[in-house]
C-alpha positions in Angstrom: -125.1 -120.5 -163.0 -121.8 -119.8 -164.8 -118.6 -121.3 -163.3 -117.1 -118.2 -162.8 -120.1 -117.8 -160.5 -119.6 -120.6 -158.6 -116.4 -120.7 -158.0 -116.6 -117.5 -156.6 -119.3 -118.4 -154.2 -117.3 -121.5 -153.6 -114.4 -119.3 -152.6 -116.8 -116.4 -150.2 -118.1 -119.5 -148.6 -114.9 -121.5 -147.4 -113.6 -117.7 -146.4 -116.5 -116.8 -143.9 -115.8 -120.8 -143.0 -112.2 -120.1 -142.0 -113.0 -116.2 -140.5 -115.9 -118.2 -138.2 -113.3 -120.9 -137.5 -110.8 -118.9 -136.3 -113.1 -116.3 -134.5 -114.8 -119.2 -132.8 -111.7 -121.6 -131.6 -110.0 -119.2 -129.5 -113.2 -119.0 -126.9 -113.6 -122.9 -127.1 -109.7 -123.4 -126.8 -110.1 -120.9 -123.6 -113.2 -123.0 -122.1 -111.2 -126.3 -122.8 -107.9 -124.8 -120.8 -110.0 -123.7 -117.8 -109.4 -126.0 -114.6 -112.7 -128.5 -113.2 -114.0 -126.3 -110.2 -113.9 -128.4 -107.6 -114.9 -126.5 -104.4 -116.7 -123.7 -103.8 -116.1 -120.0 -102.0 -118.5 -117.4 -100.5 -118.3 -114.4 -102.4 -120.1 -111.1 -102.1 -123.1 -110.8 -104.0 -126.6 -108.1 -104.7 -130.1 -109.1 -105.0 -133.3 -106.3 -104.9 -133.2 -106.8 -101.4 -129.2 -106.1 -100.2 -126.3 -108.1 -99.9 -126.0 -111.8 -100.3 -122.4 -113.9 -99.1 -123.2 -116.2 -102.3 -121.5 -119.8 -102.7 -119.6 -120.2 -105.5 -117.8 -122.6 -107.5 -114.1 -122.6 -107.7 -111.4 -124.4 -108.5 -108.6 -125.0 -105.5 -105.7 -126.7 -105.9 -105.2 -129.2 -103.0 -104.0 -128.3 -99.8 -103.1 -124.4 -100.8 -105.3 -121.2 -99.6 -106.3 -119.4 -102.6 -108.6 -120.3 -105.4 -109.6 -119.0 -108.6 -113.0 -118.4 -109.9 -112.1 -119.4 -113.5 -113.1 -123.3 -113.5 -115.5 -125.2 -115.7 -118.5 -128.1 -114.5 -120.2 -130.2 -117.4 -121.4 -134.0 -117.8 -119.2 -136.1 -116.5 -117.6 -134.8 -113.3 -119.2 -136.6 -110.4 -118.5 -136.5 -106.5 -117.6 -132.7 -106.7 -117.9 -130.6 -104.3 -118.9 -127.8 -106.5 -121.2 -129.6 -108.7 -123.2 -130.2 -105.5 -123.1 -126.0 -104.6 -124.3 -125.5 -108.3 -127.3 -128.3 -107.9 -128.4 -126.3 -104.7 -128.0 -123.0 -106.2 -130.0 -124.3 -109.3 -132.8 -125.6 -106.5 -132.3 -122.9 -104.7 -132.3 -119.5 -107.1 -134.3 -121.5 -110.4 -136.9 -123.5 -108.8 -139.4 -122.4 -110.6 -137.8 -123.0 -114.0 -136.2 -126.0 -114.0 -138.9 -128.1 -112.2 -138.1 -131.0 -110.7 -135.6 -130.6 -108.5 -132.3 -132.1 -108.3 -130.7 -134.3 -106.1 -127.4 -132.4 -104.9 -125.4 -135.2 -105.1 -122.3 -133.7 -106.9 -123.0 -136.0 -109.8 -123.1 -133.4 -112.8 -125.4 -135.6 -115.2 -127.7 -135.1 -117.7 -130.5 -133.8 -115.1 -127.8 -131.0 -114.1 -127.2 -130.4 -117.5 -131.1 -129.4 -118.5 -131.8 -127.8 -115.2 -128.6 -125.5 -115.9 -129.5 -124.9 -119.6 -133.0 -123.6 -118.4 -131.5 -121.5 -115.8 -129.0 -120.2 -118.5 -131.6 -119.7 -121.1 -134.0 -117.7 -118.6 -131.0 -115.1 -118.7 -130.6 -115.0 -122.9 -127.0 -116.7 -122.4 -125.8 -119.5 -124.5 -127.8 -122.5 -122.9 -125.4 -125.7 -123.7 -125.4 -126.8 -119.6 -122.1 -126.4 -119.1 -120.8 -123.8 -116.4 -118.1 -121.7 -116.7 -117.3 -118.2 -117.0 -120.3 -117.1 -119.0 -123.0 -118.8 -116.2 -120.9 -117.4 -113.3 -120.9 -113.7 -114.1 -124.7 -114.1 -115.5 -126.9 -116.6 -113.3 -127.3 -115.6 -109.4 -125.6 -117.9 -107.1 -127.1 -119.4 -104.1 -126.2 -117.9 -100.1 -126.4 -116.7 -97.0 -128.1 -113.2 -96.8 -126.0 -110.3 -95.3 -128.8 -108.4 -94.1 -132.2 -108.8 -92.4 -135.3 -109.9 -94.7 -132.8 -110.0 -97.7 -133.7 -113.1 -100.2 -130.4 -115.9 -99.9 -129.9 -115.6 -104.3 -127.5 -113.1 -105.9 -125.6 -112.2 -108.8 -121.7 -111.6 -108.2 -120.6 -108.0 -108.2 
C-alpha cells in the first residue's frame, strides 16, 4: 500500500469518525439533559380492543400541578415512584417476554434494566434498558381500560 494510499484512508476514516461524532452527540447530550421521571400520570391510550387511561412516567417538579412527559429512568434511581409504574407496566404489558417478573419496588436495577431491554427489543428499538423518550412513544404502557372487555395495555396516542 503506497503512503499516498494510506494517508488518505487515514484521512476518510477520522472524517466519517468526526461526521458520526457530531451526528451522534447531540441525541446523547439531549438524553443526558432530560429530567429523572419521578411520578407518573394517566394518559390516554389505544390497544385492539379501545381506549386505555395508561400510567405513565413523568417527571413533576415538587409541589407544582403540571408535569412533563420528557424524563429519563436507568440503573441507579431507586425509591421512585415512576420506576415502580414502569416495573408494573413491564409485568403487566411484557410478561411473556421478560420472564420472571419483577418486584415493583421502585429500585431501577439491573433486573429492570434486562426486563426493559427485552421489552424494547420486542418492538426493534434500541434495547440499552434505559427509558426515555424513545421507550415512551414505542412500548405500551400499563392502565385502566376505558371501556368494557378492553385489555388494561396501550400505546400513547
Amino acid at each position: 500500500m503506497s503512503r499516498l494510499f494510506r494517508s488518505r484512508l487515514s484521512g476518510a476514516v477520522l472524517a466519517v469518525a468526526v461526521g458520526l461524532g457530531v451526528a451522534v452527540a447531540p441525541a446523547a447530550a439531549a438524553q443526558a439533559a432530560l429530567p429523572t421521571c419521578n411520578s407518573f400520570a394517566y394518559r390516554d391510550a389505544y390497544n385492539i380492543y379501545g381506549s386505555v387511561s395508561a400510567r405513565v412516567p413523568v417527571w413533576r417538579e415538587t409541589g407544582e400541578p403540571g408535569y412533563t412527559l420528557d424524563c429519563a429512568l436507568k440503573v441507579g434511581h431507586y425509591n421512585n415512584t415512576a420506576v415502580r409504574i414502569l416495573q408494573e407496566t413491564l409485568n403487566n404489558c411484557y410478561w411473556n417476554i421478560i420472564g420472571a417478573q419483577l418486584v415493583a419496588d421502585g429500585d431501577f436495577g439491573t433486573k429492570t434494566r434486562d426486563a426493559l431491554a427485552k421489552a424494547q427489543r420486542s418492538h426493534g428499538i434500541q434495547d440499552d434498558g434505559s427509558y426515555g423518550q424513545q421507550s415512551r412513544r414505542t412500548l405500551y404502557h400499563h392502565g385502566l381500560a376505558t371501556n368494557e372487555g378492553a385489555g388494561t395495555c396501550g400505546r400513547l396516542y
